[in-house]
Backbone bond lengths (Angstrom), bond angles and torsions (degrees), N, CA, C in turn:
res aa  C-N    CA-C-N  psi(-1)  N-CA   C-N-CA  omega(-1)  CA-C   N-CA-C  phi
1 X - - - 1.465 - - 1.530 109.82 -
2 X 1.504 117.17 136.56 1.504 111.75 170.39 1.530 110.41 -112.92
3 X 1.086 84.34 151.17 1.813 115.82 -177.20 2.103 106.46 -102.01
4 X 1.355 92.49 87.24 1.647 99.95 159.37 0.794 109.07 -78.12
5 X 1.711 119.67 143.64 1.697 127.59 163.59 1.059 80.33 -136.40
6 X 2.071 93.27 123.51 1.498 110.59 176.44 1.405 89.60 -96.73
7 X 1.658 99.75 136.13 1.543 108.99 162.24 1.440 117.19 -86.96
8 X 1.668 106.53 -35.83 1.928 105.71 -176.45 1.259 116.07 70.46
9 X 1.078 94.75 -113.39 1.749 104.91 -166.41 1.907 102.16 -135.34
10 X 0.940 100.67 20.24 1.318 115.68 -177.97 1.446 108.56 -58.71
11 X 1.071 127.87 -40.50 1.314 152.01 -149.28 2.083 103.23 -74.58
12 X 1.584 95.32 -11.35 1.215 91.84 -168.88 1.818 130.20 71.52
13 X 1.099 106.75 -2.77 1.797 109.37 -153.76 0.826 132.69 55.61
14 X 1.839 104.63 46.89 1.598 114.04 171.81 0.974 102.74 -114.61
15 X 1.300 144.29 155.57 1.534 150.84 -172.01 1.665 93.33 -105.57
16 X 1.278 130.44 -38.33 1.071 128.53 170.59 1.367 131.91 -40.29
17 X 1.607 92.99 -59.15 1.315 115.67 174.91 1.458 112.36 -61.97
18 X 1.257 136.81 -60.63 1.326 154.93 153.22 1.453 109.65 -20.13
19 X 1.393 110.68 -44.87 2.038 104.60 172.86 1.576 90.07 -80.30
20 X 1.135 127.44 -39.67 1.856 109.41 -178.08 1.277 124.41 -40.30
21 X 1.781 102.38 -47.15 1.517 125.46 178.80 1.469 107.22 -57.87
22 X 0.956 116.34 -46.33 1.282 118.26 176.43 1.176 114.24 -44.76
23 X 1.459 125.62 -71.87 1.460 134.04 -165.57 1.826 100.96 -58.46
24 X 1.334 103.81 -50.87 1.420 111.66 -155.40 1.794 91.37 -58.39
25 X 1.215 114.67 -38.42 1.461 119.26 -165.43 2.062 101.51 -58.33
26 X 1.539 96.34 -52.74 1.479 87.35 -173.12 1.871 115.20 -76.22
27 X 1.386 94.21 -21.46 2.156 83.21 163.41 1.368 111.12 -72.52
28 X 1.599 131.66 -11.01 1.155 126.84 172.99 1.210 119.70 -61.96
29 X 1.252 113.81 -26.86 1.776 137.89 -158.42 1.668 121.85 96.70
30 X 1.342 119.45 -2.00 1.058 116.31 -175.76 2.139 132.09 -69.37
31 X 0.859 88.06 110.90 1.547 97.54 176.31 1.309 120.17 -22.40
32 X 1.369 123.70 -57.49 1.279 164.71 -157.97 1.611 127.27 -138.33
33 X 1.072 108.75 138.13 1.747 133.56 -174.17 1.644 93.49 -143.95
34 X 1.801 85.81 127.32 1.785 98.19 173.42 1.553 96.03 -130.92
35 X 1.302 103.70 134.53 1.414 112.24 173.59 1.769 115.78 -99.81
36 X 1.348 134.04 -152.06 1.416 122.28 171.55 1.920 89.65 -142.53
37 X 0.773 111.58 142.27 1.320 125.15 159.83 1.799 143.57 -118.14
38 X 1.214 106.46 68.86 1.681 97.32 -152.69 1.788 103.59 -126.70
39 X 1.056 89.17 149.51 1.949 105.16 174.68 1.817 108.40 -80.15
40 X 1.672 97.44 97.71 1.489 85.11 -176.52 1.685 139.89 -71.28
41 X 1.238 108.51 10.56 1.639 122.15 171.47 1.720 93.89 -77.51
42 X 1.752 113.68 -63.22 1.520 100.27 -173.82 1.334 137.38 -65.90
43 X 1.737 102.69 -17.18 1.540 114.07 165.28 1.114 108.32 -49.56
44 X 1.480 111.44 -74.24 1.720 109.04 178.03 0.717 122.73 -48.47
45 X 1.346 153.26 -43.66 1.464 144.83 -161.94 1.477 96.04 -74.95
46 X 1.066 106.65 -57.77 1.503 116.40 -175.82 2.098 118.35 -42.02
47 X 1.644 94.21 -47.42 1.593 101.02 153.82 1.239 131.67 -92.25
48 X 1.473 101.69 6.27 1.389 88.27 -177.19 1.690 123.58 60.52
49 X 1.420 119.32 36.87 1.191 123.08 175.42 1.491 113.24 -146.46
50 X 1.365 101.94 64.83 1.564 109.55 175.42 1.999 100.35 -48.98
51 X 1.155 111.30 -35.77 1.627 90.31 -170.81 1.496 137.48 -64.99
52 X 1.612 87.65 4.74 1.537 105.31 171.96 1.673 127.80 -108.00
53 X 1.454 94.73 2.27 1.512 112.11 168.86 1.624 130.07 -52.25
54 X 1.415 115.99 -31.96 1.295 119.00 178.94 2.233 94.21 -76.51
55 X 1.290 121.57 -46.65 1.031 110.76 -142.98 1.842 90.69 -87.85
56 X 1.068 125.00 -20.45 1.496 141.49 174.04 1.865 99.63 -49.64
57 X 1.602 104.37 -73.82 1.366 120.17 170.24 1.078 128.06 -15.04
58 X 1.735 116.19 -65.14 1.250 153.12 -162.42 1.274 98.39 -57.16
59 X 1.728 108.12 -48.09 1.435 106.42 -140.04 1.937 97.24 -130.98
60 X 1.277 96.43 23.96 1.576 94.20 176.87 1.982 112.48 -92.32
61 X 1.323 90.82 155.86 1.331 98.72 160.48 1.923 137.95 -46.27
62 X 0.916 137.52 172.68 1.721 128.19 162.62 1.350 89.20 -130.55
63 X 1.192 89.13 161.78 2.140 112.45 178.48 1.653 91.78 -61.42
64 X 0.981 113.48 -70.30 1.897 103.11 -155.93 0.853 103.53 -64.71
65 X 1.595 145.88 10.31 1.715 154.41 163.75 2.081 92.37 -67.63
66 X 1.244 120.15 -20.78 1.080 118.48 -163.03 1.752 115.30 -74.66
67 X 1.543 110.88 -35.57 1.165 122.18 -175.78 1.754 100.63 -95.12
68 X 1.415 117.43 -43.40 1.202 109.28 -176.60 1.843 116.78 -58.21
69 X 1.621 107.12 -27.10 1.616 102.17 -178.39 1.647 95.33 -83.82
70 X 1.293 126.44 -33.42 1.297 116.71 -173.62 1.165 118.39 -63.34
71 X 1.988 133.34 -41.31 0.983 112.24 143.07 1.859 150.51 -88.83
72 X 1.338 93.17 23.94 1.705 99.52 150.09 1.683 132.57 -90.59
73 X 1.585 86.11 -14.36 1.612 86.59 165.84 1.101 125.50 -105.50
74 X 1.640 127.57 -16.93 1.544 112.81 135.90 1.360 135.63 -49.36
75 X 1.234 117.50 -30.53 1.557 124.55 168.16 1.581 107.54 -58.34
76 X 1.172 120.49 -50.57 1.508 146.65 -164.84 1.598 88.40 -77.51
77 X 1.162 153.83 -20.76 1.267 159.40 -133.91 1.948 106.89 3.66
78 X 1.362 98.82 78.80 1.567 105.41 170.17 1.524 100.81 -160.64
79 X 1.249 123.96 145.80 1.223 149.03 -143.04 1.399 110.18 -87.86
80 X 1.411 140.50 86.25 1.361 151.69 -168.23 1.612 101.36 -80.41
81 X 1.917 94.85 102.64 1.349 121.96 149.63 1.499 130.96 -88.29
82 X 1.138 116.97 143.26 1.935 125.90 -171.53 1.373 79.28 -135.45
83 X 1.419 108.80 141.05 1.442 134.60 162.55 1.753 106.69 -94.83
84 X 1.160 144.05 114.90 1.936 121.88 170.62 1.329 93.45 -105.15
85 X 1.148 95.82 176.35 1.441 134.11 -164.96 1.480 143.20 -84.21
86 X 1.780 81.44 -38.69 1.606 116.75 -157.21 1.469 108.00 -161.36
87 X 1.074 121.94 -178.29 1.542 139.43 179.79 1.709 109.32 -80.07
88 X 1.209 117.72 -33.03 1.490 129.45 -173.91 1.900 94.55 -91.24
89 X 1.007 119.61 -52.31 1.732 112.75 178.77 1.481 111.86 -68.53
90 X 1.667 124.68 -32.60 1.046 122.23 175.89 1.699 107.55 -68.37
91 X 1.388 118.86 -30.45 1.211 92.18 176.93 1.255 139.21 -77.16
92 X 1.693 98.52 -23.86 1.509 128.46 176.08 2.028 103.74 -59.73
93 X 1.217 116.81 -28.97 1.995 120.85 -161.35 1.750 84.43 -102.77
94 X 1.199 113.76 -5.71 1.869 97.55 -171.73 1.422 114.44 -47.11
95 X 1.818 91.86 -51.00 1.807 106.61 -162.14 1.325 107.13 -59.07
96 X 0.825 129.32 -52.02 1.618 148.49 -152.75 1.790 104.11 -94.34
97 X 1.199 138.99 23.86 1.501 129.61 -172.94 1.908 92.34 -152.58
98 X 1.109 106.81 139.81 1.590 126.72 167.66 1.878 97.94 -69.13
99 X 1.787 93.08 -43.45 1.441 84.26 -155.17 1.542 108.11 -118.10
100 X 1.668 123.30 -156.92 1.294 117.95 145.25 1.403 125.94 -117.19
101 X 0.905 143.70 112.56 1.730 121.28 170.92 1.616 99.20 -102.01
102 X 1.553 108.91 127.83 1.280 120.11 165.61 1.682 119.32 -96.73
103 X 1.198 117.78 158.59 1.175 109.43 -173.63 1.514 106.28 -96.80
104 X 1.668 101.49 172.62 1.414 93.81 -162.70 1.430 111.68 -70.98
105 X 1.348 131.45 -44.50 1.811 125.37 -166.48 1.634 103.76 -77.41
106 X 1.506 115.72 0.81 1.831 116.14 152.45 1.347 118.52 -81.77
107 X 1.250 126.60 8.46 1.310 126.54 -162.30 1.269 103.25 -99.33
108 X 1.409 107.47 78.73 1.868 107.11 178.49 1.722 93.81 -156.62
109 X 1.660 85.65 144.53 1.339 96.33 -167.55 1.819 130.40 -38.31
110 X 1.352 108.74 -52.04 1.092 100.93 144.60 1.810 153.30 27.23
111 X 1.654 81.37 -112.23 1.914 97.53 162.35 1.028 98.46 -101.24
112 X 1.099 133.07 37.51 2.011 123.59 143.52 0.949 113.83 -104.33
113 X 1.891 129.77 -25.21 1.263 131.76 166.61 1.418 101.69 -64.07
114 X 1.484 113.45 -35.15 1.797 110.27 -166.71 1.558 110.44 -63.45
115 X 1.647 102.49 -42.85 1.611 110.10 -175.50 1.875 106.49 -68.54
116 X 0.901 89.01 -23.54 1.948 91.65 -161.74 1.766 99.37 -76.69
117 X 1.279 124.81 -20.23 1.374 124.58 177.29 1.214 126.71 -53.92
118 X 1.821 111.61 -26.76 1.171 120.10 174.32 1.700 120.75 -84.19
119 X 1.142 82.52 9.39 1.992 98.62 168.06 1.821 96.71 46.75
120 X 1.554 115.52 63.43 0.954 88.77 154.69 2.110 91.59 -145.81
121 X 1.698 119.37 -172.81 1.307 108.10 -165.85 1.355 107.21 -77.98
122 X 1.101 110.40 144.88 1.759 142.91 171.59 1.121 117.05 -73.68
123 X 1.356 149.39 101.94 1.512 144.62 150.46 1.135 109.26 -69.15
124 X 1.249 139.65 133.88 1.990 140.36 170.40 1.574 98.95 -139.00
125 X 1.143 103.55 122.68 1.575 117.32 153.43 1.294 118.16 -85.02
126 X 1.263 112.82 153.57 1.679 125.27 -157.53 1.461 96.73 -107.99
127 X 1.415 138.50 19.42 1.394 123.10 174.71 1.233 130.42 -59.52
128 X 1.780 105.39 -46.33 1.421 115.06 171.24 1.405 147.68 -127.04
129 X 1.785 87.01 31.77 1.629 111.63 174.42 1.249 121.38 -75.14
130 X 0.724 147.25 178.37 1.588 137.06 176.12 1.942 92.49 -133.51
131 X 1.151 99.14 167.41 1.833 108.33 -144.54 2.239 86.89 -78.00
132 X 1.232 114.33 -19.83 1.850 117.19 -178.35 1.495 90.95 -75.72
133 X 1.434 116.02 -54.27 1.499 96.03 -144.02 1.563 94.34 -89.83
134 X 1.579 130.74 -15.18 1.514 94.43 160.75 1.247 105.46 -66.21
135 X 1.003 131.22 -51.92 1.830 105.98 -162.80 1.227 118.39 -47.72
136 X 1.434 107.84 -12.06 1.587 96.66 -164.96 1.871 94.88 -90.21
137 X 1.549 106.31 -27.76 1.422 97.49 -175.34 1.390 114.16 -82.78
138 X 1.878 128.94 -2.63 1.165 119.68 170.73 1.587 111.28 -80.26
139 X 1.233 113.26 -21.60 1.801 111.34 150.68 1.348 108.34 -12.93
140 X 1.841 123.37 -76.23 1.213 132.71 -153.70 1.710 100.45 -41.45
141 X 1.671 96.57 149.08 1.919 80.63 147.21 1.356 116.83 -111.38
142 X 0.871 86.52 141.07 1.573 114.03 -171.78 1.495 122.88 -137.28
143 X 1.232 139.37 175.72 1.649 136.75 132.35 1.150 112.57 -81.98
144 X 0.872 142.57 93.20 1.836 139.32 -162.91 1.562 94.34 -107.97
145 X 1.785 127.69 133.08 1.344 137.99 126.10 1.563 105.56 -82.56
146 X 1.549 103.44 139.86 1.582 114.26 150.49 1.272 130.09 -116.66
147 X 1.268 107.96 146.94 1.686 119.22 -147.03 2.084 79.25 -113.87
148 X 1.516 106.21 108.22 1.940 102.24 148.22 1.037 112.78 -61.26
149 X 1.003 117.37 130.41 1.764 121.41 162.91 1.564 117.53 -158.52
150 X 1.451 103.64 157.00 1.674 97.76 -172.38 1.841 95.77 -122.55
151 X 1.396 93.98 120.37 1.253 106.03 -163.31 2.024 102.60 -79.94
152 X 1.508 100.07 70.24 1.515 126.19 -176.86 1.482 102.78 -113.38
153 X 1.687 122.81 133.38 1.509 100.68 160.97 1.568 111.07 -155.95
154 X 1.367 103.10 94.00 1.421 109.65 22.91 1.659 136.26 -147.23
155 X 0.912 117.88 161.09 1.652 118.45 -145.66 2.025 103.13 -54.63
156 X 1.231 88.89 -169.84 1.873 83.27 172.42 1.751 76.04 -129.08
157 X 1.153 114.98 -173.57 1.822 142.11 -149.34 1.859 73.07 -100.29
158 X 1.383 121.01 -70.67 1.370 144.23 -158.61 1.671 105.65 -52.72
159 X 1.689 119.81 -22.13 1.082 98.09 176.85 1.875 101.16 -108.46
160 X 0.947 105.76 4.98 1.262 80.09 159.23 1.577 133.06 -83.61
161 X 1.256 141.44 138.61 1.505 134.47 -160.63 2.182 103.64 -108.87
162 X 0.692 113.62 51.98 1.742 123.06 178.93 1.614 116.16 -13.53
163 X 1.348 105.49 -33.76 2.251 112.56 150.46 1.171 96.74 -37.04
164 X 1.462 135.33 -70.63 1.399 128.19 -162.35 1.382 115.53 -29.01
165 X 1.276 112.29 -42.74 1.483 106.37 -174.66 1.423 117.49 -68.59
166 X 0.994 125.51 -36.85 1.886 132.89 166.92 0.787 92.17 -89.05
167 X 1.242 151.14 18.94 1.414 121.92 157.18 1.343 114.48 -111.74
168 X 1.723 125.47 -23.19 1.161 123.67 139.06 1.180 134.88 -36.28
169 X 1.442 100.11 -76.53 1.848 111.03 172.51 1.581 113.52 -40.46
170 X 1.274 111.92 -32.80 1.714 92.71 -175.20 1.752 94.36 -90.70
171 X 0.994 136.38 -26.65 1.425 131.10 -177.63 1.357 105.81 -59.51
172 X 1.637 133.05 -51.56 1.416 136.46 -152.30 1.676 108.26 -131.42
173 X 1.772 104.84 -2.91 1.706 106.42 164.62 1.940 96.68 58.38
174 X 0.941 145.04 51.40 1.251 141.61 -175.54 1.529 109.12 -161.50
175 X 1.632 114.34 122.32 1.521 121.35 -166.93 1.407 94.02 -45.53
176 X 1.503 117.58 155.84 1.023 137.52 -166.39 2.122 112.84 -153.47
177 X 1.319 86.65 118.99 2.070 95.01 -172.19 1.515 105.46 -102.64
178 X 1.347 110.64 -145.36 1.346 129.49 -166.47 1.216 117.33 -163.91
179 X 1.785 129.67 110.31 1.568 119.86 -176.78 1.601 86.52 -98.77
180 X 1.294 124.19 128.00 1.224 115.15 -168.11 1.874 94.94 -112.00
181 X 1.532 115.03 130.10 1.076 121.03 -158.20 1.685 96.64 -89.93
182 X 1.607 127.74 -22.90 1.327 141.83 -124.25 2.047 91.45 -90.53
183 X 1.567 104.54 175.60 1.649 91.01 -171.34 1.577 101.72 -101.51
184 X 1.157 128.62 -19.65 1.066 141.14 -149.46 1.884 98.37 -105.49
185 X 1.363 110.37 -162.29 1.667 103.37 -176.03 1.546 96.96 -141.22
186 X 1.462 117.84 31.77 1.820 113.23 169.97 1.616 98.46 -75.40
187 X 1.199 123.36 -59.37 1.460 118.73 -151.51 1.616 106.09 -59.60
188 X 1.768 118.87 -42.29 0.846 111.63 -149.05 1.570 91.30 -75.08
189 X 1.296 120.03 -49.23 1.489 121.36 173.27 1.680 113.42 -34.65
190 X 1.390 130.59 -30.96 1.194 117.04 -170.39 1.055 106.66 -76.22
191 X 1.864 116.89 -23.27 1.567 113.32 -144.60 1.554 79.46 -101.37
192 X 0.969 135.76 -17.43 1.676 122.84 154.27 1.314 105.53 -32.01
193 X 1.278 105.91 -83.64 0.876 121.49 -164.72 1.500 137.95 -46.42
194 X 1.702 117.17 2.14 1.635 122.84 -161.94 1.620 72.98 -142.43
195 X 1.215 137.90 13.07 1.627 136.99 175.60 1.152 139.04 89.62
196 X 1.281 109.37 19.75 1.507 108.55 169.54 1.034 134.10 -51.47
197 X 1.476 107.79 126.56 1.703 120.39 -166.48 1.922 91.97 -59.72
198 X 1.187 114.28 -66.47 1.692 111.76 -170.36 1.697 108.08 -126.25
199 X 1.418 104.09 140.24 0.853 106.15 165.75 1.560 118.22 -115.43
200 X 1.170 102.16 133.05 2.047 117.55 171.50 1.072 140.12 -106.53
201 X 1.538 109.32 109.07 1.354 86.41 169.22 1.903 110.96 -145.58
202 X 1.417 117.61 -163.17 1.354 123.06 -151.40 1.567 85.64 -89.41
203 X 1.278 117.13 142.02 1.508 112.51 151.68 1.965 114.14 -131.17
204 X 0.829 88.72 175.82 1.816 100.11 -179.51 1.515 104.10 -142.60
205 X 1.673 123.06 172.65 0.882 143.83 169.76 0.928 101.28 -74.18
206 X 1.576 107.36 -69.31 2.151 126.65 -163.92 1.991 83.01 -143.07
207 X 1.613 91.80 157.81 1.542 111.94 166.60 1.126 128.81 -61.82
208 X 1.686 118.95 10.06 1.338 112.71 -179.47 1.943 99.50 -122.24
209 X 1.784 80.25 103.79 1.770 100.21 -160.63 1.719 98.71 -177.26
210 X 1.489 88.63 130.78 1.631 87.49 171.17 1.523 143.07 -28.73
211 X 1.625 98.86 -36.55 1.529 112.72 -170.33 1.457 109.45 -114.25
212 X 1.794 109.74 23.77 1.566 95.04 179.00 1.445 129.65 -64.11
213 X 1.475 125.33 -14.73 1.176 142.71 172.25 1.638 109.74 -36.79
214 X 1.605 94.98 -49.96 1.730 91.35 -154.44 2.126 101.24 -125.17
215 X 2.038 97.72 6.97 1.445 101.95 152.92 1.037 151.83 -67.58
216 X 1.530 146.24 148.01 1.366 116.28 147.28 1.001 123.00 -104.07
217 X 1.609 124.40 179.77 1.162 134.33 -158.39 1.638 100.24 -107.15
218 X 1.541 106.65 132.18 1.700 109.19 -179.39 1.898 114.52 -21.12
219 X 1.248 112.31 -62.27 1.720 114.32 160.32 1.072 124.85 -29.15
220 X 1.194 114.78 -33.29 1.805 135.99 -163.13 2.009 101.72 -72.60
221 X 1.506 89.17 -54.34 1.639 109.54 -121.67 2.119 69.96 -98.66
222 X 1.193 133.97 -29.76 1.193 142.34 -159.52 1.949 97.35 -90.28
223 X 1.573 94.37 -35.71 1.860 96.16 168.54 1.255 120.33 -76.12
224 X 1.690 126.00 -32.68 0.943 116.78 159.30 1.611 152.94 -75.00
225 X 1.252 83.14 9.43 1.505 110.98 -163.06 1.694 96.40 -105.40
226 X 1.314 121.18 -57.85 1.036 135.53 156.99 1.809 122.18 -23.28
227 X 1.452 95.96 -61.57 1.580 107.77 171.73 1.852 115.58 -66.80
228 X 1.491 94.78 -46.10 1.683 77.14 171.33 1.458 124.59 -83.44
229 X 1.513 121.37 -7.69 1.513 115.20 167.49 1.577 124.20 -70.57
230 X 1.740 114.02 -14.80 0.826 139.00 153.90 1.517 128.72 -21.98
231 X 1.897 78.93 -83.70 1.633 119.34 -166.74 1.572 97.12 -59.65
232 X 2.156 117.29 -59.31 0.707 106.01 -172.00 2.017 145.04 -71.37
């Protein structure tokens, strides 16, 4: 089982901070560190939410952040993930990533055909697909994992439904994880527990970070990790 710790945008738009995350992530135990990488004029346009442009800005990544996290997490020996955005960031995160993880409101056939060209594996979360157009994007070939998730943040324990996971896997036969949106560490522990290929979730240094709502804190993210190396 792998243990993602999404960093995001956590990092504040410090590169500093962002190599911290790094380290702190692999004494946590985590497998994996995913960062976000995106051009904030095309985000917005693209969502249609210019009102999140100043705080996007603030707190985004730079291109040469790309080689410097890639080699701190080989040093760090843990596996440096970038999420992009677009067709222009995906090409920029190609060199530097084993894999892809797309985010969930990119998850349309589309830029999944665009990402999948580079023939390498696909992570997709199911927050904001609708039940046609994945099928239509498990068409692609690909290696595809799917990530359940309820694109809430942040979620309650109660909306997540834990069937999803067998009920995916037997629909599309393809390992299947959990980005668990929730604040606490029941869900992600359950979805250990019924087999989730990966589990994800947000972490931070300290709560003063965009995504402290639905992060945990190094203590957090090092107990839960702990409990499922356990279990598993």
């Amino acid at each position: 089982m792998e243990i993602i710790a999404e960093a995001g945008i956590n990092h504040n738009g410090d590169i500093n901070t962002a190599v911290e995350m790094v380290w702190t992530a692999k004494e946590c135990g985590a497998d994996t560190i995913k960062f976000q990488y995106y051009l904030p004029e095309i985000l917005c346009c693209n969502r249609n939410s210019y009102d999140a442009y100043d705080v996007l800005t603030k707190n985004k990544m730079h291109y040469h952040w790309l080689s410097i996290l890639k080699n701190e997490c080989d040093n760090a020996g843990i596996e440096f993930l970038c999420t992009p955005f677009c067709r222009l960031t995906a090409e920029d995160v190609e060199p530097y990533v084993k894999r892809f993880k797309v985010a969930s409101p990119e998850v349309k056939y589309d830029f999944v055909k665009e990402v999948s060209r580079y023939g390498k594996p696909l992570i997709l979360p199911t927050g904001k697909v609708t039940q046609d157009e994945l099928d239509r994007i498990m068409e692609i070939n690909a290696d595809i994992t799917l990530l359940y998730c309820i694109s809430l943040y942040p979620a309650l324990p109660g909306d997540y439904n834990l069937k999803e996971l067998e009920r995916l896997r037997r629909r599309y036969g393809v390992p299947i994880g959990i980005s668990d949106h929730t604040q606490g560490l029941k869900v992600s522990i359950e979805a250990s527990e019924k087999g989730a290929s990966i589990i994800e979730r947000h972490f931070c240094l300290n709560k003063n970070c965009p995504d402290s709502a639905v992060s945990l804190l190094p203590q957090e993210i090092k107990k839960l990790i702990n409990i499922i190396r356990r279990k598993s």
